[in-house]
Backbone as ProteinMPNN parsed JSONL, in Angstrom:
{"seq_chain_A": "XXXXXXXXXXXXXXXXXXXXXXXXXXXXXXXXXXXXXXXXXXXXXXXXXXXXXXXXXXXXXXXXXXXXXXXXXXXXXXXXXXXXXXXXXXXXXXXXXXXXXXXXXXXXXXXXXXXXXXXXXXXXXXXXXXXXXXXXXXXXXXXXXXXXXXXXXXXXXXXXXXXXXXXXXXXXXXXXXXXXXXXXXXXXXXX", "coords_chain_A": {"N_chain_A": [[63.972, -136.938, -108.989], [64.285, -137.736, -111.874], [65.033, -135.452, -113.029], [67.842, -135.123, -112.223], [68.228, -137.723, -113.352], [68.339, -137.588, -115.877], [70.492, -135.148, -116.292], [72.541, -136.983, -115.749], [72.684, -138.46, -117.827], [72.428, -136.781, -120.317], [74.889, -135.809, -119.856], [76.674, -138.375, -119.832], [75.655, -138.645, -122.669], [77.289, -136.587, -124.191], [79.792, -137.0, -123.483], [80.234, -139.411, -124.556], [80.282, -139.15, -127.217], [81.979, -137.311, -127.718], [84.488, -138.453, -126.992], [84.578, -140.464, -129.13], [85.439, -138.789, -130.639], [88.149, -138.016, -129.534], [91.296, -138.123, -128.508], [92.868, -138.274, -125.552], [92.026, -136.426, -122.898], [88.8, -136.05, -121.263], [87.242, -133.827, -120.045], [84.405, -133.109, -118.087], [82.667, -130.637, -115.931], [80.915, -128.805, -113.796], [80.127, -125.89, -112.333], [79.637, -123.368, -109.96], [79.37, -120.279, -108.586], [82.001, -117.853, -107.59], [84.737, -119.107, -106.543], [84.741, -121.299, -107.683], [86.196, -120.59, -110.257], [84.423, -119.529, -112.025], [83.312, -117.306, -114.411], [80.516, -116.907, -114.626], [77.184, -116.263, -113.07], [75.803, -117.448, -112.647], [74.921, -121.126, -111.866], [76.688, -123.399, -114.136], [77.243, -126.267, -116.956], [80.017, -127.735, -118.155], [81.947, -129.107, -120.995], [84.948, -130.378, -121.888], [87.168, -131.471, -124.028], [90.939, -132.782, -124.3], [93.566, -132.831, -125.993], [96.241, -132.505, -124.203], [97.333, -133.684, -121.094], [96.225, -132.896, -118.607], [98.159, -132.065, -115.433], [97.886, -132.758, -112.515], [96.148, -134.744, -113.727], [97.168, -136.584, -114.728], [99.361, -136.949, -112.609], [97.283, -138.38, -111.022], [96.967, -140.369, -112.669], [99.811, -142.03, -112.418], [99.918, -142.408, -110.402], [98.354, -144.263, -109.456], [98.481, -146.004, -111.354], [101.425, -147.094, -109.954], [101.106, -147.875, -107.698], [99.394, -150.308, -108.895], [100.946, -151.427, -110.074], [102.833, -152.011, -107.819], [101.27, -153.245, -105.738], [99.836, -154.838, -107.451], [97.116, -154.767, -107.289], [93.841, -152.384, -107.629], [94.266, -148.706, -106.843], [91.95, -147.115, -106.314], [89.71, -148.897, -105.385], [91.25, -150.231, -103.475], [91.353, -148.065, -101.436], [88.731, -147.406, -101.478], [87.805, -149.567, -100.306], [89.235, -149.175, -98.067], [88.274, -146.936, -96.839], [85.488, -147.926, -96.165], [86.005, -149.88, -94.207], [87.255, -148.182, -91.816], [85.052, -146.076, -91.716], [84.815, -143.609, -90.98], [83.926, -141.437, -92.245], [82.178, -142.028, -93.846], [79.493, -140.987, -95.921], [77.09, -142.082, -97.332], [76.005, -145.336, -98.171], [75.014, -147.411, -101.074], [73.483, -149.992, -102.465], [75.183, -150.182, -105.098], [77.031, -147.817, -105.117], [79.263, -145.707, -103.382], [79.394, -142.993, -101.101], [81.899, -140.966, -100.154], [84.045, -138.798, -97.315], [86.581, -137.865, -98.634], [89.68, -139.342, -97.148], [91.781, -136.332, -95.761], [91.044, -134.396, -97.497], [91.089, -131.962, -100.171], [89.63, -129.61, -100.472], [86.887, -127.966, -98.69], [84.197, -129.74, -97.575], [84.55, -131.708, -99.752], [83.87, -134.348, -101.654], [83.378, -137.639, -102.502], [81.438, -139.915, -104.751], [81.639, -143.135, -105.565], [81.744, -145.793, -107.286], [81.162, -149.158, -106.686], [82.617, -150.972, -108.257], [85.143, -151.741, -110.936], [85.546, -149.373, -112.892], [86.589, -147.341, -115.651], [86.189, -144.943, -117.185], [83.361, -142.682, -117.154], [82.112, -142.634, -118.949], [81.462, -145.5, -119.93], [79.746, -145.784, -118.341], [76.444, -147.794, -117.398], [72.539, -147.849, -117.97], [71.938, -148.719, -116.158], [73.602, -147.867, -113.703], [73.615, -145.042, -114.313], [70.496, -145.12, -113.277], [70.985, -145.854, -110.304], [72.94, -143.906, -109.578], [71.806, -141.69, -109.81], [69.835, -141.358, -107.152], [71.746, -141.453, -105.33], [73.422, -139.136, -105.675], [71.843, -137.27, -105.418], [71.218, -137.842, -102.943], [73.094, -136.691, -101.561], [74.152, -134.149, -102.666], [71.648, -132.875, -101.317], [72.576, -132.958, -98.459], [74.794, -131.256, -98.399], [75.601, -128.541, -97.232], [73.941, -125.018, -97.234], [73.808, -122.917, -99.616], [73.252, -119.949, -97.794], [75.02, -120.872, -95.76], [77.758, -122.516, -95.456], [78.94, -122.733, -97.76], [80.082, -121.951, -100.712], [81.143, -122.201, -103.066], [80.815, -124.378, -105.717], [81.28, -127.558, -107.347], [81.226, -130.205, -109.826], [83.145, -132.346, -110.822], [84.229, -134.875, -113.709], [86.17, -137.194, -115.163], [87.818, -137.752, -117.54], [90.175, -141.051, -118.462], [93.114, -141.206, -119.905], [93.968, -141.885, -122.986], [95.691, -143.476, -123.317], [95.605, -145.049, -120.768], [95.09, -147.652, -118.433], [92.479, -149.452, -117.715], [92.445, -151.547, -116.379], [93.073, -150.282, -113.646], [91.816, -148.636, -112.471], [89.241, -147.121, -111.032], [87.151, -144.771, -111.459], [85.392, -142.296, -110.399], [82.719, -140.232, -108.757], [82.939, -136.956, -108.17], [84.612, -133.954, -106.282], [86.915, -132.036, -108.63], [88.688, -134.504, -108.693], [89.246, -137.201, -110.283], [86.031, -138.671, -110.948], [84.341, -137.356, -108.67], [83.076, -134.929, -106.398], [82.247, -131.877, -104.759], [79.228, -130.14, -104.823], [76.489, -127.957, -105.487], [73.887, -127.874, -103.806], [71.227, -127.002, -105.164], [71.185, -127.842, -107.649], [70.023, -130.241, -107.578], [67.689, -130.15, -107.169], [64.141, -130.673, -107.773]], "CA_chain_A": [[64.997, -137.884, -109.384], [63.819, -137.781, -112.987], [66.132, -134.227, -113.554], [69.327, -135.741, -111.605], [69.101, -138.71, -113.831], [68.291, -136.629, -116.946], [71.765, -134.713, -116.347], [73.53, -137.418, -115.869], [72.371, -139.122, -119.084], [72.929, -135.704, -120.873], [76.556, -136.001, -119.769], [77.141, -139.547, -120.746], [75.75, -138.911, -123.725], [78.348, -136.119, -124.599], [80.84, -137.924, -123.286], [80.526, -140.873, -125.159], [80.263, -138.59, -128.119], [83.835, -136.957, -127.342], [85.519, -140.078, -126.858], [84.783, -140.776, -130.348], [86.26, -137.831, -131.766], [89.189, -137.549, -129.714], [92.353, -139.088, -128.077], [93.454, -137.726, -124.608], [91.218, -136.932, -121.609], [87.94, -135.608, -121.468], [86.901, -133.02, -118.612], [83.04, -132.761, -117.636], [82.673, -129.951, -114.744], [79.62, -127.764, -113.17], [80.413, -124.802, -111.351], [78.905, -122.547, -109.459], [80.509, -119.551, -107.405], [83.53, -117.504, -108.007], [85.593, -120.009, -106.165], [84.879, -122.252, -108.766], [86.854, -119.97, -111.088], [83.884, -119.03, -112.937], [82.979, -116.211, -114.686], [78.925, -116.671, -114.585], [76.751, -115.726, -111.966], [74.307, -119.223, -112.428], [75.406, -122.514, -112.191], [76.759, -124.327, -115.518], [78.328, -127.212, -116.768], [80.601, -127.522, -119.297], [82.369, -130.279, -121.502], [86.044, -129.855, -122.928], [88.426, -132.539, -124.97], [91.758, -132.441, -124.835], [94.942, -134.249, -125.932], [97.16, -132.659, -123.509], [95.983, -134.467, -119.937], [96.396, -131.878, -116.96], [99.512, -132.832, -114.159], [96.918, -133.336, -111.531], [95.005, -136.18, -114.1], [98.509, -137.633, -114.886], [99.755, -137.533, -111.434], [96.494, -139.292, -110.26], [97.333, -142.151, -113.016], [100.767, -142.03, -111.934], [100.104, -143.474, -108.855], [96.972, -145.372, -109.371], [99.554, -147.145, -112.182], [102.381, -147.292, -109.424], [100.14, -149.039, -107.259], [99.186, -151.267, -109.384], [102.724, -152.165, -109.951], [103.486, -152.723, -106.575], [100.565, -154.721, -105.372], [98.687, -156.159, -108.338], [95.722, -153.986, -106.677], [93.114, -150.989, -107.661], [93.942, -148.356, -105.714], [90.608, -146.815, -105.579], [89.038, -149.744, -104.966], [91.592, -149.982, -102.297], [91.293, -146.486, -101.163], [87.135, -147.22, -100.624], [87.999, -150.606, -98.795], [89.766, -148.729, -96.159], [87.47, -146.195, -96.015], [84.149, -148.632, -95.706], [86.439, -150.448, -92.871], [86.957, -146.72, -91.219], [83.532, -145.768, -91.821], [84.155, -142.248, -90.262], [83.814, -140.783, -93.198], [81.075, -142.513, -95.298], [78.646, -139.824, -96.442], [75.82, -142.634, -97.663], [76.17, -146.603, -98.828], [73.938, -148.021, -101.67], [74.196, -151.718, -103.117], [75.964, -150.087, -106.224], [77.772, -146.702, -104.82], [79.716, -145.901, -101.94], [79.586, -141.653, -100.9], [82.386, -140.748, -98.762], [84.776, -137.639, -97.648], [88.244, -138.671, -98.123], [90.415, -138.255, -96.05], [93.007, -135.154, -96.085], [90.271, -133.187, -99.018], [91.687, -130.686, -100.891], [88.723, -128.582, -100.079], [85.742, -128.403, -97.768], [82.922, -130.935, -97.968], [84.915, -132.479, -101.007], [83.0, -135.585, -101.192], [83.517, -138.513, -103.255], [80.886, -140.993, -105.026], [82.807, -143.85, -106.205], [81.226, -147.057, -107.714], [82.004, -150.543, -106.146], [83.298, -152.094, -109.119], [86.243, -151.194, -111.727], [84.477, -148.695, -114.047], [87.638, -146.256, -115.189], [85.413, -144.113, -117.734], [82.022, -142.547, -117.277], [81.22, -142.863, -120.658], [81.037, -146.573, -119.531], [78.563, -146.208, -117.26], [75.542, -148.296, -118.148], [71.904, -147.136, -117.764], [71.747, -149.181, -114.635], [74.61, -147.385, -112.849], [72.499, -144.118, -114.248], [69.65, -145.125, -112.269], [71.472, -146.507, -109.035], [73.81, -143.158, -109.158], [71.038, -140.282, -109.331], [69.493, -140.866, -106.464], [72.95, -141.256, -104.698], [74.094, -138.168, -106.328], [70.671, -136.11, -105.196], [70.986, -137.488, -101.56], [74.408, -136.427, -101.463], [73.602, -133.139, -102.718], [70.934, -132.411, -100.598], [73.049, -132.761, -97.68], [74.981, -130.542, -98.335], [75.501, -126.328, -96.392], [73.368, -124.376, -98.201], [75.07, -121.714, -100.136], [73.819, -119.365, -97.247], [75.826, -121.441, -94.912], [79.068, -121.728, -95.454], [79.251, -123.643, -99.365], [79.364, -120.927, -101.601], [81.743, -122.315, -104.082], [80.471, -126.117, -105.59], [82.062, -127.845, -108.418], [81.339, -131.672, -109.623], [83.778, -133.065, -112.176], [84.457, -136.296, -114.156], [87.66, -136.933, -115.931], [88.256, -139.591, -118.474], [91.293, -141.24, -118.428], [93.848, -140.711, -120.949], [93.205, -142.542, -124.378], [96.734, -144.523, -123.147], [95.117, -145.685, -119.331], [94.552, -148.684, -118.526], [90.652, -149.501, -117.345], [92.106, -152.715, -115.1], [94.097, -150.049, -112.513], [91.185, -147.558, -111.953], [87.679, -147.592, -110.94], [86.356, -143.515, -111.34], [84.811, -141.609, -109.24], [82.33, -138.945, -108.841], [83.596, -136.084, -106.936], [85.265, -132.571, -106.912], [88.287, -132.176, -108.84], [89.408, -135.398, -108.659], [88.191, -138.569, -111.185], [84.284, -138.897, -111.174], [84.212, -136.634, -107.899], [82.414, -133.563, -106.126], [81.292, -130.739, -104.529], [77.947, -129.796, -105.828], [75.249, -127.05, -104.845], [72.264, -128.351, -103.59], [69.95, -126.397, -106.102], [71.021, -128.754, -108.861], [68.753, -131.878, -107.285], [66.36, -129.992, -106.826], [62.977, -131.053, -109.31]], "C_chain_A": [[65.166, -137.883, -110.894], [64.945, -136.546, -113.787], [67.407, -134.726, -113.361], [69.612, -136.829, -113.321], [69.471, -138.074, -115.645], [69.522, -135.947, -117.561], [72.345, -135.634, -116.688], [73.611, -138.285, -117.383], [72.848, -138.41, -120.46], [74.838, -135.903, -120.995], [76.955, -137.256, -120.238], [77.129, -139.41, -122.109], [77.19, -137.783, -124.6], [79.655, -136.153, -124.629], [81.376, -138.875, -124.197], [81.215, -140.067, -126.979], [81.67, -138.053, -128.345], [85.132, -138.322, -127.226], [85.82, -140.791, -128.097], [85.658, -140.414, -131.096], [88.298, -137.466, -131.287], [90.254, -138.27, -128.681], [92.382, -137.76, -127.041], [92.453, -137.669, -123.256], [89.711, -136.157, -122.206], [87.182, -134.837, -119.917], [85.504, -132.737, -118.139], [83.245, -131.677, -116.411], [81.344, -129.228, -115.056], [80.049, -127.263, -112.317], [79.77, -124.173, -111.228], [79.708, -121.518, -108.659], [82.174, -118.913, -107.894], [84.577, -118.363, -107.265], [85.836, -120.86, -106.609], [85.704, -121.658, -109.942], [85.67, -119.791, -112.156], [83.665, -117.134, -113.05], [81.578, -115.466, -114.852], [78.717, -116.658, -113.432], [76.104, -117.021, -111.533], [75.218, -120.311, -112.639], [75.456, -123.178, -113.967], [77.591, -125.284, -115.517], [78.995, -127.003, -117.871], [81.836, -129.006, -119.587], [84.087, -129.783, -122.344], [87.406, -130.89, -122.807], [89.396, -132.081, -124.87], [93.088, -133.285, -124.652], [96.128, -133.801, -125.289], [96.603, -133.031, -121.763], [97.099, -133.481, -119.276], [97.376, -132.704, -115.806], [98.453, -133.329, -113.746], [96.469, -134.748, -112.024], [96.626, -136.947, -114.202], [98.982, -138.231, -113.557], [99.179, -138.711, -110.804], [96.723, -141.052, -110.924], [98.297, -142.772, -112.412], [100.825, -142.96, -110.98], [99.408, -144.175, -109.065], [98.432, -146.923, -110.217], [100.619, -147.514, -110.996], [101.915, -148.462, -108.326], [99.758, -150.169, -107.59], [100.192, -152.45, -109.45], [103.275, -152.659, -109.189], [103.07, -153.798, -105.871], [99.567, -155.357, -106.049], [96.987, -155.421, -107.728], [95.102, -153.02, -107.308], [93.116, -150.018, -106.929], [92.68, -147.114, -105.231], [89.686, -147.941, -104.994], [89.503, -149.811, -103.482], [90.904, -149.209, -101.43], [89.262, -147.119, -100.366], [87.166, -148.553, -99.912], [88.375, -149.909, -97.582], [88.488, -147.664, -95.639], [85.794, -146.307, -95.235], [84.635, -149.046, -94.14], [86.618, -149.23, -91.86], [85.64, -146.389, -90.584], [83.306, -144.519, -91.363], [83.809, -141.098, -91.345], [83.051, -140.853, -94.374], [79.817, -141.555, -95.362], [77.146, -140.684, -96.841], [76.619, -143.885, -98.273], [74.51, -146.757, -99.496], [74.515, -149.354, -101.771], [75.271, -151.022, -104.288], [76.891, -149.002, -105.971], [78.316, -146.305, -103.793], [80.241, -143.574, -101.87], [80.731, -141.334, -99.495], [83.383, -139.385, -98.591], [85.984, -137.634, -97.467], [88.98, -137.955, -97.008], [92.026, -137.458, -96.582], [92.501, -134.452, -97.671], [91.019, -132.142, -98.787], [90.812, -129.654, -100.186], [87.41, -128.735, -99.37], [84.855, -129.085, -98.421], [83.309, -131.543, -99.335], [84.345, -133.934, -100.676], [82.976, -136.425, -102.484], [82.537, -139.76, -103.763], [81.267, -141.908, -105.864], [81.738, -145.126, -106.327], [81.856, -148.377, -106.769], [82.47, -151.554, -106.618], [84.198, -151.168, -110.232], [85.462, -150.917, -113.059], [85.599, -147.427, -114.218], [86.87, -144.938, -116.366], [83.75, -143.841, -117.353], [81.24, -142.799, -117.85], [81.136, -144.26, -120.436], [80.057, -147.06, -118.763], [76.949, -146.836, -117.84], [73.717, -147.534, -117.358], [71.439, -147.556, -116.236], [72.537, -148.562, -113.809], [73.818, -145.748, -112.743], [71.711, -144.101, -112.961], [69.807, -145.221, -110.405], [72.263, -144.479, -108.66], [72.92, -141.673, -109.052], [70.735, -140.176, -108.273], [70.878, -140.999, -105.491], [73.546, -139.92, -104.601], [72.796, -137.094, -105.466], [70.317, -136.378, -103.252], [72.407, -136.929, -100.93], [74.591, -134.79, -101.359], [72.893, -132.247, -101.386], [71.479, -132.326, -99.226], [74.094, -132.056, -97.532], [74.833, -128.854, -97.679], [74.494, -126.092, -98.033], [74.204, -123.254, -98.353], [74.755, -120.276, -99.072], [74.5, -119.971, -95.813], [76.98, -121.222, -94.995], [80.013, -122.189, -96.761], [78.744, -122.381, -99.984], [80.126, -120.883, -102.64], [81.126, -123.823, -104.353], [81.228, -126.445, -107.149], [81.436, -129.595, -108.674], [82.184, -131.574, -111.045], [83.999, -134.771, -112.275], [85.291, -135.823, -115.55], [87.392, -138.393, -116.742], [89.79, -140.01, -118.218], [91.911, -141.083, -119.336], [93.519, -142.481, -122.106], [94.332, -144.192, -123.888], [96.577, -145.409, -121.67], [94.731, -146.745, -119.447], [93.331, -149.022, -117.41], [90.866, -150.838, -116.241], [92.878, -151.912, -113.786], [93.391, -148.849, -112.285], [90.011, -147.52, -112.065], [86.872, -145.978, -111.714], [85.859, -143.332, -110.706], [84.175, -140.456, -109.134], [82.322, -137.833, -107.92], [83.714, -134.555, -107.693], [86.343, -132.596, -107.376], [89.043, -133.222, -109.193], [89.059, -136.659, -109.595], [86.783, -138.471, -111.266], [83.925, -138.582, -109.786], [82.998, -135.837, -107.515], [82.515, -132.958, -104.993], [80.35, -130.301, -105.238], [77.22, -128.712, -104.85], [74.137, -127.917, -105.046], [70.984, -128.158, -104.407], [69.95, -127.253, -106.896], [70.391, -129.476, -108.562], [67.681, -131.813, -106.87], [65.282, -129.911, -108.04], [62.144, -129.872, -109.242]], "O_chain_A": [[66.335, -138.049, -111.242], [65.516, -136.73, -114.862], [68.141, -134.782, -114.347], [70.565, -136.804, -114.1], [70.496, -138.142, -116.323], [69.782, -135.962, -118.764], [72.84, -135.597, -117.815], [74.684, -138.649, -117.864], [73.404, -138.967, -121.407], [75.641, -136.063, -121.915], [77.706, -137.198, -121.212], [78.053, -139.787, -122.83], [77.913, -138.256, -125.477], [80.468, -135.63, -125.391], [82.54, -139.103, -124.527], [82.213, -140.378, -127.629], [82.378, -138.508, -129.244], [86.287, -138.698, -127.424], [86.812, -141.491, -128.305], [86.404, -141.006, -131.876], [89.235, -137.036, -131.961], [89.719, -139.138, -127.991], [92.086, -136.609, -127.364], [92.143, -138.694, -122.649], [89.572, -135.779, -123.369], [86.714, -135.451, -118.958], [85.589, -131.648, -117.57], [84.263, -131.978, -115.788], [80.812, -129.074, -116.155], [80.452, -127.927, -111.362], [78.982, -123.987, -112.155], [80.713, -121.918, -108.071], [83.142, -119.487, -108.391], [85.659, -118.007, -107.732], [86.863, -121.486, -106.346], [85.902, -122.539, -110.779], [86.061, -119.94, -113.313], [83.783, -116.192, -112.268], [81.325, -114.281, -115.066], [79.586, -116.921, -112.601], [75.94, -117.486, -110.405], [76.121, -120.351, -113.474], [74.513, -123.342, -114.741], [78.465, -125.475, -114.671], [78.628, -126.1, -118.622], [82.384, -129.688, -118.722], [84.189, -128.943, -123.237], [88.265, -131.039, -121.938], [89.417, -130.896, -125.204], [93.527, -134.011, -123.761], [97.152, -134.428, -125.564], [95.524, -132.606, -121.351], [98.319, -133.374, -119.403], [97.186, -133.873, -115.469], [97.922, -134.256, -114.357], [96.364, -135.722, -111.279], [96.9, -137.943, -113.532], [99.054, -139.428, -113.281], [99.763, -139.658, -110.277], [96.713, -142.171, -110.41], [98.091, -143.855, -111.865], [101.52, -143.958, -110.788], [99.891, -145.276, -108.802], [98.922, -147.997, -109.869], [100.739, -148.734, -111.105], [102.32, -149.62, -108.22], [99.72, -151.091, -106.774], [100.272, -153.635, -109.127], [104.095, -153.56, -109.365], [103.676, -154.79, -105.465], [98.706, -156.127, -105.625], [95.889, -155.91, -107.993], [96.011, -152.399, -107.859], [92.164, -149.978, -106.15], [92.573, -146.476, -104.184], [88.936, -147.658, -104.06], [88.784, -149.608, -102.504], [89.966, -149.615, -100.743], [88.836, -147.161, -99.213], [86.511, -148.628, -98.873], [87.952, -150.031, -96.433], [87.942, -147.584, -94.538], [85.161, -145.608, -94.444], [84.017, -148.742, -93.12], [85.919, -149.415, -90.864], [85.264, -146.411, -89.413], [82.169, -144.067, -91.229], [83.449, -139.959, -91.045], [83.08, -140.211, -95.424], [79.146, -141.674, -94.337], [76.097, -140.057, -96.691], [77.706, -143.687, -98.815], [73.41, -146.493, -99.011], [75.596, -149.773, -101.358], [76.38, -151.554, -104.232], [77.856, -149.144, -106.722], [77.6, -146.673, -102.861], [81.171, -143.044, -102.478], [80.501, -141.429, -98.289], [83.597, -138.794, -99.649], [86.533, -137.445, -96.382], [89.0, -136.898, -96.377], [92.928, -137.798, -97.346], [93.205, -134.119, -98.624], [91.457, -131.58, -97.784], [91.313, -128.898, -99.353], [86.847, -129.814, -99.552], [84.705, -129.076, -99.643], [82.38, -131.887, -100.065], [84.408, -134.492, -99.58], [82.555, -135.89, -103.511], [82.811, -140.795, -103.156], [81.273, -141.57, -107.047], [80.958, -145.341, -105.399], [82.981, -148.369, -106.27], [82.745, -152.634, -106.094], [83.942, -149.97, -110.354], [84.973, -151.662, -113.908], [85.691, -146.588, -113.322], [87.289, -143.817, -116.077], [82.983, -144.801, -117.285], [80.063, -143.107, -117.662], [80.157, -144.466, -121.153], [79.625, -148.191, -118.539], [76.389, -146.206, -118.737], [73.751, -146.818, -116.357], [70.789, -146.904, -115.418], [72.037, -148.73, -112.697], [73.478, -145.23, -111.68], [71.953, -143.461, -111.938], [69.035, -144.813, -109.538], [72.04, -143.933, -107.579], [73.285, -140.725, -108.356], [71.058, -139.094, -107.781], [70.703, -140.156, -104.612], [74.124, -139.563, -103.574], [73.229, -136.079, -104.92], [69.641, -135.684, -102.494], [72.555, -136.83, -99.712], [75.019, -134.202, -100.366], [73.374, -131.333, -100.718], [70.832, -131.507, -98.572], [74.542, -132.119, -96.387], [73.804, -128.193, -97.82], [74.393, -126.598, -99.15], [75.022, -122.754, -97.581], [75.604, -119.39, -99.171], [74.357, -119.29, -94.797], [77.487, -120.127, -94.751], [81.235, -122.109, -96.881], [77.63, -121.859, -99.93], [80.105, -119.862, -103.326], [80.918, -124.519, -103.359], [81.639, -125.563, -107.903], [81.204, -130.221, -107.64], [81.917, -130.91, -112.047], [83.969, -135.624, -111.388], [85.255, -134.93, -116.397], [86.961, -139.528, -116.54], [90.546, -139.162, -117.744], [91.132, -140.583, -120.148], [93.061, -143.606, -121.905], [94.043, -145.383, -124.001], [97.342, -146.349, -121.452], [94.038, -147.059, -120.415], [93.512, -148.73, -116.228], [89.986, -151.214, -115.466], [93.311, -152.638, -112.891], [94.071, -147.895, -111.91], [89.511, -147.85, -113.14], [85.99, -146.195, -112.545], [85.583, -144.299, -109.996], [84.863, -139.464, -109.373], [81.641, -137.888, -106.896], [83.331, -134.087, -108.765], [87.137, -133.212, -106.665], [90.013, -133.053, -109.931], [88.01, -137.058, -109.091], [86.607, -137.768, -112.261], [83.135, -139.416, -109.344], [81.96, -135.975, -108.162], [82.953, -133.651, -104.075], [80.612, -130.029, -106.41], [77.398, -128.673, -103.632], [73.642, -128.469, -106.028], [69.98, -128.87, -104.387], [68.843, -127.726, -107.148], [69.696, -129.714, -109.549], [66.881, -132.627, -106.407], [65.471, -129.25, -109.061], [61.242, -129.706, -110.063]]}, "name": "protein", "num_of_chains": 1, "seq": "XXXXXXXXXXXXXXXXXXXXXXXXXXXXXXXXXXXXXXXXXXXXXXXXXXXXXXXXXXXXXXXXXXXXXXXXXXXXXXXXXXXXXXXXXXXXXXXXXXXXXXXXXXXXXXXXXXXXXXXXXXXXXXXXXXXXXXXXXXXXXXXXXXXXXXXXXXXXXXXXXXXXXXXXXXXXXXXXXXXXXXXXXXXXXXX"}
């Protein structure tokens, strides 16, 4: 647990550090696998600023903001109400984190660990959310295909929101691709 939380502490801290220096979004990712569009053979992560925010991150405000607009609501928060009330799709519940695999993923075992309170940056995350979200993050992991199964691409990203977002109309989320998202390889949680 001690490595998991280690990372994720690593990443906050470069996070926080980026946020300082620069206006726009901020992209965290770890890939693994040529399906991840890498070009290494080993798993890495990598950190990269920038003040033009990607369609995809806009779109996702887009709506989160449109939502907001319409019913005064969060719609991730939403979004993990329906899917607690569902429940066919919850991947693991803690008191502080909620793991689930949305529905209609982009890509296999895309799997989402989303907080249960309105947290729209990472770099916000406090050392208590740290602690609560490793081992979430490492049982999440671990259940995962093994890469000789049938996971042989993994990805986790976390997005900041744009410098102009507003923090009362989006929670984050750790996942693939998508806000504080994933797909991950299993090797990473391992000590």
């Amino acid at each position: 647990m001690v490595a998991v939380r280690g990372v994720l502490e690593a990443y906050r801290a470069r996070y926080r550090a980026l946020t300082s220096e620069t206006k726009g979004v901020i992209l965290l990712f770890r890939n693994h696998g040529p399906g991840a569009g890498t070009s290494l053979d080993h798993p890495h992560s990598q950190i990269v600023a920038t003040p033009v925010v990607p369609i995809q991150v806009r779109h996702r405000f887009e709506v989160a903001m449109q939502h907001y607009n319409d019913l005064g609501t969060c719609l991730y928060l939403d979004m993990l109400d329906r899917e607690l009330r569902d429940g066919r799709r919850i991947v693991l519940e803690t008191e502080e984190f909620v793991a689930f695999q949305p529905f209609a993923s982009a890509v296999a075992h895309e799997t989402w660990i989303m907080p249960r309170w309105h947290q729209a940056s990472f770099g916000d995350a406090t050392d208590a959310a740290l602690d609560a979200l490793a081992p979430a993050l490492r049982s999440v992991l671990h259940g995962l295909p093994t890469r000789s199964a049938t996971l042989t691409t993994t990805r986790l990203s976390i997005a900041r929101r744009s410098a102009t977002s507003s923090a009362s109309t989006s929670s984050g989320t750790f996942g693939s691709s998508r806000g504080w998202q994933r797909p991950l390889d299993s090797s990473w949680a391992q000590e």
